[in-house]
N, CA and C atoms of all chains as a GROMACS GRO file, in nm:
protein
  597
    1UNK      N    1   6.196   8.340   9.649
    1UNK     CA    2   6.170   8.484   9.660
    1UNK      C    3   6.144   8.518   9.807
    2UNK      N    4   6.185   8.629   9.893
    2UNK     CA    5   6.195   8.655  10.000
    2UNK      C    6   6.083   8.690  10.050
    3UNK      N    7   5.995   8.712  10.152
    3UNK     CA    8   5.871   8.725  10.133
    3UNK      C    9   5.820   8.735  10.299
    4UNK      N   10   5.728   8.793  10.367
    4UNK     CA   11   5.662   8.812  10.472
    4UNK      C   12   5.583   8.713  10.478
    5UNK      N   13   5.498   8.616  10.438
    5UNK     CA   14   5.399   8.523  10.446
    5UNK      C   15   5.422   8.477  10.587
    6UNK      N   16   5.538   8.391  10.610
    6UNK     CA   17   5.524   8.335  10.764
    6UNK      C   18   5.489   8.411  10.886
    7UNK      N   19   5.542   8.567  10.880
    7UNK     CA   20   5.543   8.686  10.987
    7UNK      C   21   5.394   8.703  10.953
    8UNK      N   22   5.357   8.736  10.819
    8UNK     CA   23   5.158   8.762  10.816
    8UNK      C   24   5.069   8.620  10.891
    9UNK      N   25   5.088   8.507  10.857
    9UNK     CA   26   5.027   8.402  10.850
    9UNK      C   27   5.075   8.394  11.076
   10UNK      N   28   5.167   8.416  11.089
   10UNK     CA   29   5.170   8.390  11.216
   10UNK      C   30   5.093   8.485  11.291
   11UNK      N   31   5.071   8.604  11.315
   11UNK     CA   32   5.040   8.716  11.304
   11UNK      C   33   4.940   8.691  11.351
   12UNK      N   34   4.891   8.629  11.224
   12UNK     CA   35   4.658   8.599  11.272
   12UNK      C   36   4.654   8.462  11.321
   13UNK      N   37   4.795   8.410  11.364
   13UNK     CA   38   4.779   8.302  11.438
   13UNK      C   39   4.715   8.151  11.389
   14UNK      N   40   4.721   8.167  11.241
   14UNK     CA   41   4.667   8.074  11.181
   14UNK      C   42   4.792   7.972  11.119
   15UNK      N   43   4.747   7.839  11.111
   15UNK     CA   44   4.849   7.761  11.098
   15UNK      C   45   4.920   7.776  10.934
   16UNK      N   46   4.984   7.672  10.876
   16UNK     CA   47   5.036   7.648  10.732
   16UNK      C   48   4.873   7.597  10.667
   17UNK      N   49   4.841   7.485  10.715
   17UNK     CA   50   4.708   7.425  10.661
   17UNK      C   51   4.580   7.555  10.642
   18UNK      N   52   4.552   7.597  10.748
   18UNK     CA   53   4.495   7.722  10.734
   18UNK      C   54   4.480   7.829  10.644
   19UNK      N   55   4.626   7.872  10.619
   19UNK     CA   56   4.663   7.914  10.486
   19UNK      C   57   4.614   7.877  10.390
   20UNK      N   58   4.652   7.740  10.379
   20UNK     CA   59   4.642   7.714  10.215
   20UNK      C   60   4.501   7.673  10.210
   21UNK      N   61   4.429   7.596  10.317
   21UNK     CA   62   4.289   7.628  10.250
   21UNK      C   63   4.220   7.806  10.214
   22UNK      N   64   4.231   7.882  10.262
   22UNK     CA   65   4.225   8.037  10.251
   22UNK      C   66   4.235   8.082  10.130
   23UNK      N   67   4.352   7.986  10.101
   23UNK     CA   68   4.430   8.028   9.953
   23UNK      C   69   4.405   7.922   9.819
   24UNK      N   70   4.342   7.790   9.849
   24UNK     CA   71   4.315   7.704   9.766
   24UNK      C   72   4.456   7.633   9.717
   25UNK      N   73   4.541   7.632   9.804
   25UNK     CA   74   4.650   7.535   9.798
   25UNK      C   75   4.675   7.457   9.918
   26UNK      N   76   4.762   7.400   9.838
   26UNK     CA   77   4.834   7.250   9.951
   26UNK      C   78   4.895   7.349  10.085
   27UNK      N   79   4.884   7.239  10.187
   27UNK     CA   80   5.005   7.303  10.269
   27UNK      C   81   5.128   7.281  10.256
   28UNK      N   82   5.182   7.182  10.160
   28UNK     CA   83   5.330   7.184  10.085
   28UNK      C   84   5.336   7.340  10.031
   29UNK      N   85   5.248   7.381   9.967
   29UNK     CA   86   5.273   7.476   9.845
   29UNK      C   87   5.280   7.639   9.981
   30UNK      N   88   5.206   7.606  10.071
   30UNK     CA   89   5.256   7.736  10.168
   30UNK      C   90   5.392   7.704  10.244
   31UNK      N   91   5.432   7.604  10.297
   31UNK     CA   92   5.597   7.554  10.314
   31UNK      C   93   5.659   7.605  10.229
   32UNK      N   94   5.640   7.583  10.114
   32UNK     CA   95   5.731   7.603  10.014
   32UNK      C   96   5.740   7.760   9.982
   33UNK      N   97   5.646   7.854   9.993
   33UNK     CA   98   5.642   7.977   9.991
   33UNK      C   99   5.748   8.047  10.073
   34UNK      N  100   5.674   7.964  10.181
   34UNK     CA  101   5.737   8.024  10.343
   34UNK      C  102   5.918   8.003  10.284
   35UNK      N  103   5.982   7.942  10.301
   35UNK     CA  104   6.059   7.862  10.292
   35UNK      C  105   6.153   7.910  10.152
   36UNK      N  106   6.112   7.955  10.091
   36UNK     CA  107   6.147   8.057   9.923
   36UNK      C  108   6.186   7.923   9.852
   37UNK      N  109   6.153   7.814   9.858
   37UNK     CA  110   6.130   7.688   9.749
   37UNK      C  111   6.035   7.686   9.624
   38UNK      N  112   5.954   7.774   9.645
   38UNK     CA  113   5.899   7.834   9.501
   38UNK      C  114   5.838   7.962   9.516
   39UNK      N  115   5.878   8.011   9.397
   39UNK     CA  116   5.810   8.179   9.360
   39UNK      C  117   5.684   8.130   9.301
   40UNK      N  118   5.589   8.204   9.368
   40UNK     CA  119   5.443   8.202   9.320
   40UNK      C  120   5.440   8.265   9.208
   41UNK      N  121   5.338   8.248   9.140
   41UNK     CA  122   5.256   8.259   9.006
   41UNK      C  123   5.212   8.375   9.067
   42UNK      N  124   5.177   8.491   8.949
   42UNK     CA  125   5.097   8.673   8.987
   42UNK      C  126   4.988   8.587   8.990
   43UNK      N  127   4.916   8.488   9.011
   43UNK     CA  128   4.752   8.475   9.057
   43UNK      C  129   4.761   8.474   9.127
   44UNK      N  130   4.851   8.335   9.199
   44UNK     CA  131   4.871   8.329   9.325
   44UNK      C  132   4.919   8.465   9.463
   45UNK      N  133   4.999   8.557   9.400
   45UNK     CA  134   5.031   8.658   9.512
   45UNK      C  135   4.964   8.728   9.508
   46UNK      N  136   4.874   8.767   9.402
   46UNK     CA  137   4.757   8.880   9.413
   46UNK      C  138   4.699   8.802   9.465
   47UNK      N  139   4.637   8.675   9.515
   47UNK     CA  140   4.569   8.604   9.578
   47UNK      C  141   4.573   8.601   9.739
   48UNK      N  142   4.754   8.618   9.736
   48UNK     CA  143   4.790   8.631   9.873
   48UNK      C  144   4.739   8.775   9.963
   49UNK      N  145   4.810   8.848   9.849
   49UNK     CA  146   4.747   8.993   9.868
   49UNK      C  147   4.640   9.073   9.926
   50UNK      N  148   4.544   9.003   9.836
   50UNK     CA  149   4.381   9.039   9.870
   50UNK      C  150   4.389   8.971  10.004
   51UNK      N  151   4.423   8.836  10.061
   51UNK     CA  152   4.390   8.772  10.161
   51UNK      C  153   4.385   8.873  10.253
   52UNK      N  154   4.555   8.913  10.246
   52UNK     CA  155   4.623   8.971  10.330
   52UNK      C  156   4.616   9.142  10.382
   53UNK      N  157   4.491   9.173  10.260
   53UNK     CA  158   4.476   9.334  10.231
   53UNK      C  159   4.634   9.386  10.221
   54UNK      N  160   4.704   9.370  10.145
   54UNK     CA  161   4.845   9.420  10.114
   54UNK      C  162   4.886   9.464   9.972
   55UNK      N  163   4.929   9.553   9.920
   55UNK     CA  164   5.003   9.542   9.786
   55UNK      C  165   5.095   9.399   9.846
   56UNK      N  166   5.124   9.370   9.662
   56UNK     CA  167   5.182   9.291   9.638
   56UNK      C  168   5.347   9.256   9.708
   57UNK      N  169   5.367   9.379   9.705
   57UNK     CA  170   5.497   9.461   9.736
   57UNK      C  171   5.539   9.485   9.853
   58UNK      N  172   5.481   9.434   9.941
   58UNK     CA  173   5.482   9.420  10.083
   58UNK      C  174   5.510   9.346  10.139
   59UNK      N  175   5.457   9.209  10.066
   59UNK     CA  176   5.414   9.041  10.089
   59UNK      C  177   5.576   8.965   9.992
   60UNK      N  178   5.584   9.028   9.912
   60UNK     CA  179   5.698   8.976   9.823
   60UNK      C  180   5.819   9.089   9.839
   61UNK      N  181   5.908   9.064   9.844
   61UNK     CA  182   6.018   9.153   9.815
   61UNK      C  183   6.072   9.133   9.670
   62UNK      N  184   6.084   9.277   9.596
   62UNK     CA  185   6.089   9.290   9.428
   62UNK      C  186   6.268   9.218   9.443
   63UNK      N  187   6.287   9.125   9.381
   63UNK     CA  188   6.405   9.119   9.357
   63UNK      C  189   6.474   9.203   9.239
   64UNK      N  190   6.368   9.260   9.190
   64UNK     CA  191   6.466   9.360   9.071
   64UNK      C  192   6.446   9.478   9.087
   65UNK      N  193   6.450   9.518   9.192
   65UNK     CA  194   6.480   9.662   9.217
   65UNK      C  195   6.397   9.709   9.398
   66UNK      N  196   3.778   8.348  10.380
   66UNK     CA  197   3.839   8.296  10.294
   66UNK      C  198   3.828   8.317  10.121
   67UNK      N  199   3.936   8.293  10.036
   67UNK     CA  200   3.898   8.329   9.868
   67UNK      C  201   3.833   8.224   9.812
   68UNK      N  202   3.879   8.090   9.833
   68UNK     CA  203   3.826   7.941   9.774
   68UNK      C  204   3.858   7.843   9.794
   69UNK      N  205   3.778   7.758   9.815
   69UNK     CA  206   3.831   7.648   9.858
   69UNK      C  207   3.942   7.587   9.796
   70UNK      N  208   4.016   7.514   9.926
   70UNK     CA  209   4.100   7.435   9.861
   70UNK      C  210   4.136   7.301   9.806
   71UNK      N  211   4.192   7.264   9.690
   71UNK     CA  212   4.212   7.122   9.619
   71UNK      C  213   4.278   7.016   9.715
   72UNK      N  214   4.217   6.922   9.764
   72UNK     CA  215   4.246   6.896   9.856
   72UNK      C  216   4.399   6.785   9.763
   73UNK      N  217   4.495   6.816   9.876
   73UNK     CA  218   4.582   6.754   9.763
   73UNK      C  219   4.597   6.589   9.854
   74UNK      N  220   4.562   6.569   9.962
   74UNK     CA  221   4.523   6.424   9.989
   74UNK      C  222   4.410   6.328   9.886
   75UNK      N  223   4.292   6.432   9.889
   75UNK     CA  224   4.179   6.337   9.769
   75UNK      C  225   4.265   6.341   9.670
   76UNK      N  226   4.343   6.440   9.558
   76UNK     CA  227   4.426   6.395   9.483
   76UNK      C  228   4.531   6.297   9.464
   77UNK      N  229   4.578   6.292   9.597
   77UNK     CA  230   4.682   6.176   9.574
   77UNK      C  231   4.580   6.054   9.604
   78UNK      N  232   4.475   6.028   9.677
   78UNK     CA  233   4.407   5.901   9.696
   78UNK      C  234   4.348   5.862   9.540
   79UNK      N  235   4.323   5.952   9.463
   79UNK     CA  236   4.246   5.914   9.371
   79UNK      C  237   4.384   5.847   9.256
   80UNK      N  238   4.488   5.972   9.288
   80UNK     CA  239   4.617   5.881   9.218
   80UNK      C  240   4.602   5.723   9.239
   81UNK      N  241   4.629   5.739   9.364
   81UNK     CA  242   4.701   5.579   9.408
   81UNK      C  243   4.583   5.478   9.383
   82UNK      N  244   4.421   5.476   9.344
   82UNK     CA  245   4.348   5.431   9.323
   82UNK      C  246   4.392   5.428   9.172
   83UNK      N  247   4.374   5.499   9.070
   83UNK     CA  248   4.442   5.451   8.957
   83UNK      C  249   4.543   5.432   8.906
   84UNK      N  250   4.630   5.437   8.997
   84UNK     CA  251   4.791   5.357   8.998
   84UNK      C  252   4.750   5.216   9.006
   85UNK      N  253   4.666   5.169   9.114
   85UNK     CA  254   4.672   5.038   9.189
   85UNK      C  255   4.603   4.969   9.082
   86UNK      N  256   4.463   5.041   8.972
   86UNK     CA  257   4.390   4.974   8.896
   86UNK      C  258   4.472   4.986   8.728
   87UNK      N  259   4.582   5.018   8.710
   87UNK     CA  260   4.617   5.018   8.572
   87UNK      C  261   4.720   4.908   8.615
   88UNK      N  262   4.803   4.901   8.722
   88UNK     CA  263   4.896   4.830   8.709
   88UNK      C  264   4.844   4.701   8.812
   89UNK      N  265   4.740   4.681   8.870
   89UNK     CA  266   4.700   4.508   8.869
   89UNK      C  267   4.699   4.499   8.726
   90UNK      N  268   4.640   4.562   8.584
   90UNK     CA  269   4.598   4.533   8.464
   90UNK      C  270   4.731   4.457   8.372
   91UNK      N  271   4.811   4.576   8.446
   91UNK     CA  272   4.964   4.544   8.397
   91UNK      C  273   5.036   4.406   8.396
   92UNK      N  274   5.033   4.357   8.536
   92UNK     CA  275   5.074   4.261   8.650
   92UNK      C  276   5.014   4.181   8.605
   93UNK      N  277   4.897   4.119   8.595
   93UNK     CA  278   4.769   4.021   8.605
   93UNK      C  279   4.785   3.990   8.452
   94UNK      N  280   4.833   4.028   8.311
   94UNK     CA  281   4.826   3.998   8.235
   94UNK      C  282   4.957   3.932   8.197
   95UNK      N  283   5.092   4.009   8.248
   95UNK     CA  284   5.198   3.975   8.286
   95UNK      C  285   5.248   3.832   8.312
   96UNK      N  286   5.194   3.820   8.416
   96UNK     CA  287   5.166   3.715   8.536
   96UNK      C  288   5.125   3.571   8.446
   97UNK      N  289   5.034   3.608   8.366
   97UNK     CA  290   4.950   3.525   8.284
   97UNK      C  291   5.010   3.452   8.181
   98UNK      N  292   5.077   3.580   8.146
   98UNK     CA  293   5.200   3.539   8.002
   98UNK      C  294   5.302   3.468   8.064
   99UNK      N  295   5.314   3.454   8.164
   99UNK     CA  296   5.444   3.398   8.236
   99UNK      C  297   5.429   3.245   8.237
  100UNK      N  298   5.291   3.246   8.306
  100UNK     CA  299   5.259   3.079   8.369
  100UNK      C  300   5.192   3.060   8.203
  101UNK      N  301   5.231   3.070   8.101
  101UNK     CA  302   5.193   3.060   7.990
  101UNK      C  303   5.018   3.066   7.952
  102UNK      N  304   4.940   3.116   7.960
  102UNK     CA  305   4.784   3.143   7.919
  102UNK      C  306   4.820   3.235   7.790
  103UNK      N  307   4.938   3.258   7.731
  103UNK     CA  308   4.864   3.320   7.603
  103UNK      C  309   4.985   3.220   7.497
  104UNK      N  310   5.034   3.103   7.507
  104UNK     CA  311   5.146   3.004   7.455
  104UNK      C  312   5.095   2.982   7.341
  105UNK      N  313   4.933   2.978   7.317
  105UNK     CA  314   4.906   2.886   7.210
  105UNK      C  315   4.873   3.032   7.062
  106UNK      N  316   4.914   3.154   7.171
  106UNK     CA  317   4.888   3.230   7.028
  106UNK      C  318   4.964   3.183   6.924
  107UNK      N  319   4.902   3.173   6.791
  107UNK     CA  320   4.956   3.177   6.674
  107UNK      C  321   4.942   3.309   6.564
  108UNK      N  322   4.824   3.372   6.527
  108UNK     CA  323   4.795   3.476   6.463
  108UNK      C  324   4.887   3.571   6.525
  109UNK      N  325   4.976   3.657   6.443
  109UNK     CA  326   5.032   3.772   6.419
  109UNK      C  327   4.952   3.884   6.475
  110UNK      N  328   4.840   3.888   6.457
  110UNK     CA  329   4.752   4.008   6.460
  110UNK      C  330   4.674   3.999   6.605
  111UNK      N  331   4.685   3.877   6.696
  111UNK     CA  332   4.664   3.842   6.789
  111UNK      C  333   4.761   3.831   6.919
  112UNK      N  334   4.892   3.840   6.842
  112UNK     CA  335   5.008   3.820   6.906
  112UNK      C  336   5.020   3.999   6.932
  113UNK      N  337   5.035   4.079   6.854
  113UNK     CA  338   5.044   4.217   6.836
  113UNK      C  339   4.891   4.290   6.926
  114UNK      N  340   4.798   4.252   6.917
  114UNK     CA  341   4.674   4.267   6.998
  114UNK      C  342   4.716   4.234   7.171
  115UNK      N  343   4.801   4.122   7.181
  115UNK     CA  344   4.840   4.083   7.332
  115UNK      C  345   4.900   4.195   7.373
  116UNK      N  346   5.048   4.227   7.251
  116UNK     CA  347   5.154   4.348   7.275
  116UNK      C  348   5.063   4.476   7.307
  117UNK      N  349   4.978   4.505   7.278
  117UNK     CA  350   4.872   4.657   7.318
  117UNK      C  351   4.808   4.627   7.428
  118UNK      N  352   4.739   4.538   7.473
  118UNK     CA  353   4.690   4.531   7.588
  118UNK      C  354   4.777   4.542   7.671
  119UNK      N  355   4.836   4.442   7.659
  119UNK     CA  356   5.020   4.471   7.790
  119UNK      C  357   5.032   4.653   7.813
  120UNK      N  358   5.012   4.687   7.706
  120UNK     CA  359   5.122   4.819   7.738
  120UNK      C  360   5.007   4.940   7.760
  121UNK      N  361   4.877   4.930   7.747
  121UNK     CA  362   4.795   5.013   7.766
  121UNK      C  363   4.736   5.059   7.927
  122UNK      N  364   4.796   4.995   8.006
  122UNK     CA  365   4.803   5.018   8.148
  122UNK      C  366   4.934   5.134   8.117
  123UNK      N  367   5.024   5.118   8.055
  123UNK     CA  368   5.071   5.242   8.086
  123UNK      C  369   5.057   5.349   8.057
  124UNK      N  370   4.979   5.368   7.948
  124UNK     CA  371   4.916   5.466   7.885
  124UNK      C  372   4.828   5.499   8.009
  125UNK      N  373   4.788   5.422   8.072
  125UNK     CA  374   4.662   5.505   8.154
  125UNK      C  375   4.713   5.557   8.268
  126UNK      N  376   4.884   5.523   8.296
  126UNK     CA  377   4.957   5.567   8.420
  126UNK      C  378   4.975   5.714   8.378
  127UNK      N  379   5.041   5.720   8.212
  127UNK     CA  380   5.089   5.847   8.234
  127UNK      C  381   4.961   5.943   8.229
  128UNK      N  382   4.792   5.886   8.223
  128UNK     CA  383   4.685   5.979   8.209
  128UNK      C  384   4.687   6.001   8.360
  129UNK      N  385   4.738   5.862   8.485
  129UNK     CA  386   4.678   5.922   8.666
  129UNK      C  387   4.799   6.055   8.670
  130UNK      N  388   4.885   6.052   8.601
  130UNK     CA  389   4.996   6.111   8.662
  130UNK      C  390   4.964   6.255   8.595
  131UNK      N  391   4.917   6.254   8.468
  131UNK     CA  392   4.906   6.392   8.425
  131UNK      C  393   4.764   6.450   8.517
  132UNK      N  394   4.670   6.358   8.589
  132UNK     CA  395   4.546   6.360   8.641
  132UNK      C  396   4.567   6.444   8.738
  133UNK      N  397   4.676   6.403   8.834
  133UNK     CA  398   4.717   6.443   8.955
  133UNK      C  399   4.754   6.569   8.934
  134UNK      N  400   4.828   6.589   8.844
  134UNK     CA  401   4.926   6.715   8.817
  134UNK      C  402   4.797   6.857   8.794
  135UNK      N  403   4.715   6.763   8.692
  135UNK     CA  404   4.611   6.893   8.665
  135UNK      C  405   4.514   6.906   8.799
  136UNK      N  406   4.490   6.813   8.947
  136UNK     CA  407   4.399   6.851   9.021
  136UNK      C  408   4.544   6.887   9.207
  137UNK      N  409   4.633   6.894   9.154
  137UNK     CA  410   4.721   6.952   9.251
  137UNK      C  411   4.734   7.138   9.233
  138UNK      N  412   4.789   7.136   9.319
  138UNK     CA  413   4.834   7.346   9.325
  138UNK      C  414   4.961   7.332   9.226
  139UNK      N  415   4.966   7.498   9.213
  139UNK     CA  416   5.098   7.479   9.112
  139UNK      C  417   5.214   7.463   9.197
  140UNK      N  418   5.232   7.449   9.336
  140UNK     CA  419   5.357   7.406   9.363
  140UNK      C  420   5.376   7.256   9.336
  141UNK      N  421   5.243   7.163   9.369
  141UNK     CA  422   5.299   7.059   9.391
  141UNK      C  423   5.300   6.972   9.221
  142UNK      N  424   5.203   7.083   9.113
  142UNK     CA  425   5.257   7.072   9.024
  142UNK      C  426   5.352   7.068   8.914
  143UNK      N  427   5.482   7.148   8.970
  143UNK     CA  428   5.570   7.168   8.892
  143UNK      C  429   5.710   7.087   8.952
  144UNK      N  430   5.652   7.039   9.098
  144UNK     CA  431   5.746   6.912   9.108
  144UNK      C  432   5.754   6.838   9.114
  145UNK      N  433   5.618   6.773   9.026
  145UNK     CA  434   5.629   6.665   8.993
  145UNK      C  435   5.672   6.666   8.862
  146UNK      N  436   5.643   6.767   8.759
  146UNK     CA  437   5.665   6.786   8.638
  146UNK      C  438   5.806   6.764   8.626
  147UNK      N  439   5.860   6.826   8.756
  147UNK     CA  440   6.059   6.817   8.759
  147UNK      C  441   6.137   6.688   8.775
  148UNK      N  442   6.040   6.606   8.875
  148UNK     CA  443   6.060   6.464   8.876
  148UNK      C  444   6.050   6.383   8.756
  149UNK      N  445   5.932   6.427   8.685
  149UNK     CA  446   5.915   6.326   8.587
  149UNK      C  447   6.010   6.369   8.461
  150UNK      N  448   6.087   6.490   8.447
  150UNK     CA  449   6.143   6.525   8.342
  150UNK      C  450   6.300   6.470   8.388
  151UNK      N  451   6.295   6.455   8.483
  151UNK     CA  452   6.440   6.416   8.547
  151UNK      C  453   6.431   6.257   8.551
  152UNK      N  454   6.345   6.219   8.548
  152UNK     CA  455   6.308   6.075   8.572
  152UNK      C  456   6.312   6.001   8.433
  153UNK      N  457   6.268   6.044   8.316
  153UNK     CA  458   6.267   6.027   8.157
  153UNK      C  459   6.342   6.033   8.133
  154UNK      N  460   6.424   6.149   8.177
  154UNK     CA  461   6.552   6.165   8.112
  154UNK      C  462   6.682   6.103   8.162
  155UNK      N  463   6.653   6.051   8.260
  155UNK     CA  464   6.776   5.965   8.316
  155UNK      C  465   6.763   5.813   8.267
  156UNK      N  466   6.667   5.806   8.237
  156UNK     CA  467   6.597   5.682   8.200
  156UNK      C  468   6.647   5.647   8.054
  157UNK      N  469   6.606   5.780   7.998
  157UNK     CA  470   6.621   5.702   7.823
  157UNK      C  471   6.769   5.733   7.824
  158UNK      N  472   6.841   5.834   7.945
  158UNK     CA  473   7.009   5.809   7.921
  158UNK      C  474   7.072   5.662   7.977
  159UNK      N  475   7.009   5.630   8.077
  159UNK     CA  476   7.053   5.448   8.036
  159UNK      C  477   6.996   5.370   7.992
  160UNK      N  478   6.914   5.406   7.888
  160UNK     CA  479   6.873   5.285   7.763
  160UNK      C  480   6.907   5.319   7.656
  161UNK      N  481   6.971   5.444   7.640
  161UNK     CA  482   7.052   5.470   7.524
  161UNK      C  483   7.212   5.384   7.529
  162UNK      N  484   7.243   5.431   7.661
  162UNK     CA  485   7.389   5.356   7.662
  162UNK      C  486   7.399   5.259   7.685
  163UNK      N  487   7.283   5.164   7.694
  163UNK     CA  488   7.276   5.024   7.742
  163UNK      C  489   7.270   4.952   7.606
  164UNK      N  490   7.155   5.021   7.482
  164UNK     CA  491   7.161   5.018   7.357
  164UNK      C  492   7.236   5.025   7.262
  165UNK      N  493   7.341   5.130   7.296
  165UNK     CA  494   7.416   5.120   7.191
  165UNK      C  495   7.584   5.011   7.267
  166UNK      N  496   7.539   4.975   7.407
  166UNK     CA  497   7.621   4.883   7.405
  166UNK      C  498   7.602   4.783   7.391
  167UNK      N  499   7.467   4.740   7.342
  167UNK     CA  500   7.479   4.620   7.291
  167UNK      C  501   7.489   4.607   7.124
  168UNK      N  502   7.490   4.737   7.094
  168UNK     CA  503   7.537   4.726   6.926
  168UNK      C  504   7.692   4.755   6.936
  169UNK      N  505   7.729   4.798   7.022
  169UNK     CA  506   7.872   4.795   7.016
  169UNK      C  507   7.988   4.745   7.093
  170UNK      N  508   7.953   4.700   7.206
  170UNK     CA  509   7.998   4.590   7.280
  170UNK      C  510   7.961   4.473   7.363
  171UNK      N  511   7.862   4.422   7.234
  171UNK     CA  512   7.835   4.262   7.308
  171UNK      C  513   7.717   4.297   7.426
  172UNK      N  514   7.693   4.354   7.450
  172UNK     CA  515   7.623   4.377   7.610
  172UNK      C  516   7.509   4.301   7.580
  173UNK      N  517   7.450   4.245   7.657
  173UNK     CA  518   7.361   4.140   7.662
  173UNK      C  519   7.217   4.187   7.618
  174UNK      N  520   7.141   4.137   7.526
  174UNK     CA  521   7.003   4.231   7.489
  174UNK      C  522   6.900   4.236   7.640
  175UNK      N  523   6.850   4.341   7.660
  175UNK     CA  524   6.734   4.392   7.747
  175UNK      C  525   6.615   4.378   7.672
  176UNK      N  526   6.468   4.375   7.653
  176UNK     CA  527   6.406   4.409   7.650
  176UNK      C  528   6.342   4.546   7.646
  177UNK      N  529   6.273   4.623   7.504
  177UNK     CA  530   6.262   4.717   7.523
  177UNK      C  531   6.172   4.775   7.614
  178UNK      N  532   6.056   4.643   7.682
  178UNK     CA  533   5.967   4.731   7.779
  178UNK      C  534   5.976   4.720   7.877
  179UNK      N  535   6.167   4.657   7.977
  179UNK     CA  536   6.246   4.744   8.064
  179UNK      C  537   6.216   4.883   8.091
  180UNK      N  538   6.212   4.964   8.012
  180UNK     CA  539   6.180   5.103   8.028
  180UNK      C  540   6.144   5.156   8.113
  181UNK      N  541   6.018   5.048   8.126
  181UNK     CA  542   5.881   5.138   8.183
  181UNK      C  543   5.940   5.118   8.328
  182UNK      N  544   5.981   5.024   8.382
  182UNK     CA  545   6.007   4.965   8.524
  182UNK      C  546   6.157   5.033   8.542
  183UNK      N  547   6.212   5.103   8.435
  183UNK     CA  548   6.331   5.176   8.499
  183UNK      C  549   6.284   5.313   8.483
  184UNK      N  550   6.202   5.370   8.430
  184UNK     CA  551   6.159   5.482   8.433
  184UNK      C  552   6.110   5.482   8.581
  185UNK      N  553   6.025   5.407   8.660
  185UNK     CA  554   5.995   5.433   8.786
  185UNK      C  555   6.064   5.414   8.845
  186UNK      N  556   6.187   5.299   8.873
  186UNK     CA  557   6.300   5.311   8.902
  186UNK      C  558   6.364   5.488   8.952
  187UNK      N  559   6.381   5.506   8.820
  187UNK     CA  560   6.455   5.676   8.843
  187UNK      C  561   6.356   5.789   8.939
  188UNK      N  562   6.267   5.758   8.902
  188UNK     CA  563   6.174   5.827   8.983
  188UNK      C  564   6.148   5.804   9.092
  189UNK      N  565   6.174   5.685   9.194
  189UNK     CA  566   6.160   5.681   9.338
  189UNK      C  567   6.342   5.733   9.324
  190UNK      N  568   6.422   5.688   9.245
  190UNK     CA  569   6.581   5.764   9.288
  190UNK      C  570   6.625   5.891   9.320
  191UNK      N  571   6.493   5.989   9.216
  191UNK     CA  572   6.518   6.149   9.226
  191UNK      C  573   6.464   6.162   9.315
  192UNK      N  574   6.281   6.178   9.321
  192UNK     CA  575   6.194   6.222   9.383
  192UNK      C  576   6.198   6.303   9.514
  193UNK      N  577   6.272   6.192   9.586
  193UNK     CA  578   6.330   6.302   9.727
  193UNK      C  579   6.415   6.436   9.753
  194UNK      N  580   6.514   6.396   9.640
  194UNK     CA  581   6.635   6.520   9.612
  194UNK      C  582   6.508   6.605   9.512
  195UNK      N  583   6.404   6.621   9.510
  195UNK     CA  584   6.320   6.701   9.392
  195UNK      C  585   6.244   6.797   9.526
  196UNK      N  586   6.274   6.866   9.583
  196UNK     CA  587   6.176   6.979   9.700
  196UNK      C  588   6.163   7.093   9.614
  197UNK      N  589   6.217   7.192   9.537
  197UNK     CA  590   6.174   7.280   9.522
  197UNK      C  591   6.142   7.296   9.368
  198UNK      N  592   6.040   7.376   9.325
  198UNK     CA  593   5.974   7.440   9.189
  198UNK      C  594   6.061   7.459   9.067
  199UNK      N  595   6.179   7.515   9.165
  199UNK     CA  596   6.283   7.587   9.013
  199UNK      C  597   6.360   7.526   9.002
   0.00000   0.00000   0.00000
């Protein structure tokens, strides 16, 4: 899924590891975000979300519409 | 920050700690049966008691492996789930055709608890080609 995470996460200048402790995941599992190797779970992007103060919809691009 | 995170290094250390302790269990009994220490069984019910101990190290592999899966994130959970479904299944597809070639062409008998050691087999074969979730 296409997604802003790397442009946010670079942004505040914080690394991949950084991330995912923030977020309570691996730093595989933010690679893999980054990277569109897996679509997150709605916990997980509302998770991202809140981090990020963003709708969802910002952070993810809707692939269906 | 929202919460801490699962550290997925202590997860894999705690894996490879009960990887290393089910399968010395495995090995060491193995090993035993080999240089003959269990020759003089005679009882049936003792002989079949050996057959469960042998194989109950693996029972406790597939508990590190489901262990891991439940204290990893869901990315690094669902590829392992992909490995191991790709890994079973390639597995019991050559012990099916290995099986029915020896009911149907002579092929030399295997042992059915081959399995287990070609099941990991397949799984260091996929594992790498296994990077993404879907």
């Amino acid at each position: 899924m296409k997604n802003r995470l790397k442009l946010l996460r670079v942004e505040r200048g914080w690394t991949q590891e950084q991330l995912g402790q923030a977020l309570g995941v691996s730093r595989q599992a933010v690679n893999a975000l980054e990277t569109e190797k897996h679509d997150p779970s709605l916990d997980l992007a509302y998770r991202i979300a809140v981090l990020f103060a963003r709708p969802v919809e910002e952070i993810f691009e809707n692939p269906h519409g | 920050m929202l919460k801490s995170a699962p550290s997925a290094t202590e997860a894999g250390k705690r894996y490879v700690i009960r990887t290393m302790a089910f399968m010395s269990g495995y090995v060491a009994i193995n090993v035993a049966a080999i240089f003959g220490a269990f020759d003089d069984i005679a009882s049936p019910v003792a002989a079949w008691g050996l057959a469960l101990t042998v194989s109950a190290p693996v029972i406790g592999q597939i508990w590190a492996t489901l262990a891991l899966m439940r204290e990893s994130d869901e990315f690094v959970r669902a590829v392992i789930a992909k490995q191991f479904i790709l890994s079973a299944g390639l597995a019991m597809a050559i012990a099916s055709v290995w099986g029915f070639g020896e009911s149907y062409a002579d092929a030399p008998h295997i042992p059915a608890w081959m399995i287990y050691p070609l099941f990991w087999a397949c799984f260091g074969l996929v594992s790498p080609f296994v990077r993404n979730s879907r």
